[in-house]
N, C-alpha and C positions, 0 to 999 in steps of 0.2 A: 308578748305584746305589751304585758306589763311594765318593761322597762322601757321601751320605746317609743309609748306613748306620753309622756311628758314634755319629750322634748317635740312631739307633733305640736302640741300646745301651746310650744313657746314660739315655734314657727307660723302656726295660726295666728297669734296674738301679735309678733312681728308684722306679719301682713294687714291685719286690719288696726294697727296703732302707726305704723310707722311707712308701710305700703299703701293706707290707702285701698287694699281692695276691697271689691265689691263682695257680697254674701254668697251671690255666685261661684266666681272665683274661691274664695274660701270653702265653699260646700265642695266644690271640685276636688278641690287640692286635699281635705281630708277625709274621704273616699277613695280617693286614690291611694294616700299613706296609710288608711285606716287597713285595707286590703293587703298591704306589701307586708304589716303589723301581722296578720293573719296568716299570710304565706307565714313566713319567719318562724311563726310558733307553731307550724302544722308540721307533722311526723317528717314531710318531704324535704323541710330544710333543717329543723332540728329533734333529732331522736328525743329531746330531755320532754317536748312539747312548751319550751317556753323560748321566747325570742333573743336572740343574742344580742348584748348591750351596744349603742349604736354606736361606741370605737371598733366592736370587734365584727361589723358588716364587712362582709368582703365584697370586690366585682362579679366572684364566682356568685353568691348569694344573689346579687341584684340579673344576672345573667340569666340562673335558675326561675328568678321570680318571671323574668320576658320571657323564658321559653313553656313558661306554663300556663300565660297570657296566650298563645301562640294559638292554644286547643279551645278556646272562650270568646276572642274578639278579634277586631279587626284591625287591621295593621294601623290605622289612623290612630284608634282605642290608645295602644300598643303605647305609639311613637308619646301620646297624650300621657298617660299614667308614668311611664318614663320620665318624660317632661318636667313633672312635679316630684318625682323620687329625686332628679338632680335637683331640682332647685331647692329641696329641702337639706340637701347635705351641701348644698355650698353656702346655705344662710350658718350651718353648724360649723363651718371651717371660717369665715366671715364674722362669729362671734367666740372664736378661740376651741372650741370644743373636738376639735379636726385640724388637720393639716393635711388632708388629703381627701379630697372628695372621689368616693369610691366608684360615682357612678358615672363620670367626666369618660371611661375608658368603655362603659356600652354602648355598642352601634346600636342605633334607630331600624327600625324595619325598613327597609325601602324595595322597588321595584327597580327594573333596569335605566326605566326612563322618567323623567320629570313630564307630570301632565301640566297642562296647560286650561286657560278658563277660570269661572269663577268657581272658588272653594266652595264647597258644602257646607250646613250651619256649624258640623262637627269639627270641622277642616279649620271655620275661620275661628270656633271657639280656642283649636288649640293654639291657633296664632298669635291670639286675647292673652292664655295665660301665658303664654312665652313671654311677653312683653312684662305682665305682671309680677313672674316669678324671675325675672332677670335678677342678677345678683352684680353689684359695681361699686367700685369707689367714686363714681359721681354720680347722686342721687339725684342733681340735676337734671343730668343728660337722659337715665334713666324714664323718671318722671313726665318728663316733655314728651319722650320717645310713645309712653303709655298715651300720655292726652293725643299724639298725633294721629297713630292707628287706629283708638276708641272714634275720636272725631270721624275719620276719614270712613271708617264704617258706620259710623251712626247717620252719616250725613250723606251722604253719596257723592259731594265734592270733589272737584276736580282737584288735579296734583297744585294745578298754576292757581286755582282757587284756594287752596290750604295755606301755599307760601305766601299770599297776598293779605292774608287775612290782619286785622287792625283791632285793639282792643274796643276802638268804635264801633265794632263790627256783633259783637258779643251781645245779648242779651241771657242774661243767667236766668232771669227773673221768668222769663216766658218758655226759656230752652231751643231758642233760636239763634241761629246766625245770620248774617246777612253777606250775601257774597254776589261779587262782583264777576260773572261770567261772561261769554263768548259773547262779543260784539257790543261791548258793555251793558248790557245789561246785568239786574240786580235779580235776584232772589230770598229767599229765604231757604232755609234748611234748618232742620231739625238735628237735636242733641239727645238723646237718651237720657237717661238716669247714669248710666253707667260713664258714657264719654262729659256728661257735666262734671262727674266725681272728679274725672281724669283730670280733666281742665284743673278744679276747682284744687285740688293737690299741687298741678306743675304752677300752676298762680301763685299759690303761697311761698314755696320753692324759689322762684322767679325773684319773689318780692317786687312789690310796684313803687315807683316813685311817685313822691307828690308831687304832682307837675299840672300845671294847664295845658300841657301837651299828650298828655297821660293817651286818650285815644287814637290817638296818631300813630304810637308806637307798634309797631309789629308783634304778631298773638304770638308765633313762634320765631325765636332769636337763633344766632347758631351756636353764641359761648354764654353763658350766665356773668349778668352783667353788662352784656352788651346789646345793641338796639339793630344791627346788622338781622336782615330776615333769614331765616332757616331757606338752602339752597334747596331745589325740585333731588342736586344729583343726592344730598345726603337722608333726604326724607327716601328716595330710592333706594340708597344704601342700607340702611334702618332697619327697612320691609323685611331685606332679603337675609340680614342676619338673626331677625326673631323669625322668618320662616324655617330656618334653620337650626335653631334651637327648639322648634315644637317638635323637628321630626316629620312635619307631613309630608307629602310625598309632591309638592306644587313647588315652585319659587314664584308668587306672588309679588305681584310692582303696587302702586297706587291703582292704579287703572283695577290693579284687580278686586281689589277693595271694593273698589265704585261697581264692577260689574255685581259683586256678590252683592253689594246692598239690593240692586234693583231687582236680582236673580231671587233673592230669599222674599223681599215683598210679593213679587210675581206669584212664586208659587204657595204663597202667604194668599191670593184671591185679593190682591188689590188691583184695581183696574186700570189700563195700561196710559190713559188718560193723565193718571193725578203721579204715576212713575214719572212721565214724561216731564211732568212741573218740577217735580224735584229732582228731576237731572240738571235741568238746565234747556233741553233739546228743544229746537225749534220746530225740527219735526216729527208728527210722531212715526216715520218710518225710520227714524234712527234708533227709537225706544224699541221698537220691534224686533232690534238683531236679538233682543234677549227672550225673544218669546222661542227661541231652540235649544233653550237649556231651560228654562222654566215653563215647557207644556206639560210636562206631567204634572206638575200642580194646577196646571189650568184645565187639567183634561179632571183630575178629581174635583173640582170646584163645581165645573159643568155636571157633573154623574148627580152630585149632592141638590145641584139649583133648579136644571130646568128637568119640567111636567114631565117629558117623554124620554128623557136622557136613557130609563131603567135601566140603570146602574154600567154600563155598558158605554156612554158618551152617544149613543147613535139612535135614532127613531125607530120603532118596532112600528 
């Protein structure tokens, strides 16, 4: 583990000096390498008890490591820790120390069928770092890619809401956007801490001119340099290639996004009322389709709140 952890270091350091990622993210990702570190130097992959030096990792080794994940977690776990094993040897082929990334040839866990719905927190966390630990020669594309999905989950925004969005549109200062939904009507929406970072990274990225037309311009462009808005098909496209690189077992659209954000508040015990404001929904029986994937957080909300629930959701 001795020899291998260094270069974790440099890859950790990579992500938060030059990625941008959140503490999260980072805490993820070496947990994850910290663990592969530990396999590697355990009797099961090397007799000597020390880790072999990270030219001389083979596919068999990282192969070894997922089938001994197989007996501890779950295939989401699985596709997730993977996830962050690749993206840590294509930042080392990417800064010369490789020419071949070992772990580009393990298949992901999957089931027979793609599910459908909104992702799980675990599901859409892997999505997150797919996006974070992407590895490209345009840091751009990269970057905006991260601020879109971070957005589109923090926010609950619609697809046609995202591509329309205007630097007028931005408030950093508060953590709000303001968007322009169905039947024109306006809102507001909310930014996290993590999808501001995003923003505040592909902005720098971007570079803004000084103009008096500055807020007019389009939040997301389609080429760097240019003022053309990011298409609904290519933000579609986007989803489905970092869903793909997490592993998890979904192909997620925007929409899906959207449903998970309202799906995790729901069974977070926020009340279907103030969902329904930050959807956009005019009514609230449209916020309701989400109350059949998020009653089980409402049925624990209930056990917890009311007088005669006794633990059970029902009146004795």
């Amino acid at each position: 583990m001795i020899e291998m952890m260094p270069s974790v270091q440099r890859f950790l350091r990579y992500l938060a000096v030059e990625r941008n990622a959140s503490p999260h993210t980072m805490a993820a990702y070496e947990r994850d390498l910290r663990q592969f570190c530990v396999f590697l130097s355990s009797d099961a992959a090397e007799p000597s008890g020390e880790a072999p030096a990270v030219e001389d990792i083979t596919t068999g080794d990282i192969r070894a490591f997922v089938q001994d994940l197989f007996y501890k977690c779950s295939k989401v776990t699985i596709s997730r820790k993977l996830s962050s094993i690749r993206s840590f040897f294509r930042f080392l082929v990417k800064k010369g120390t490789l020419t071949v990334n070992p772990a580009e040839l393990v298949v992901s866990p999957r089931t027979g069928h793609f599910l459908t719905g909104a992702l799980s927190a675990e599901e859409t966390g892997c999505l997150l770092d797919a996006v974070q630990g992407s590895r490209g020669g345009d840091n751009f594309r990269t970057l905006r890619d991260s601020a879109i999905v971070e957005v589109l989950y923090s926010s609950g925004i619609r697809l046609s809401e995202l591509t329309g969005l205007r630097f007028r549109d931005l408030d950093m200062s508060k953590g709000t956007i303001r968007v322009l939904g169905k039947g024109g009507k306006t809102r507001l929406a909310f930014l996290g801490a993590n999808a501001a970072a995003a923003l505040t990274a592909y902005m720098n990225e971007r570079g803004m001119p000084n103009a008096d037309g500055r807020g007019e311009l389009f939040l997301f462009v389609a080429a760097p340099g240019g003022t053309k808005a990011i298409s609904p098909r290519t933000v579609q496209r986007l989803v489905k290639k970092y869903a793909v690189l997490s592993g998890i077992n979904k192909r997620p659209t925007p929409h899906t996004l959207r449903h998970s954000f309202a799906t995790h508040l729901l069974d977070s015990g926020l009340d279907l009322r103030s969902i329904q404001e930050m959807l956009g929904h005019s009514k609230l029986s449209t916020t309701q389709r989400y109350t059949k994937v998020g009653i089980e957080g409402i049925m624990k909300v209930y056990d917890r709140a009311h007088p005669r629930a006794g633990g059970s959701g029902k009146d004795k």
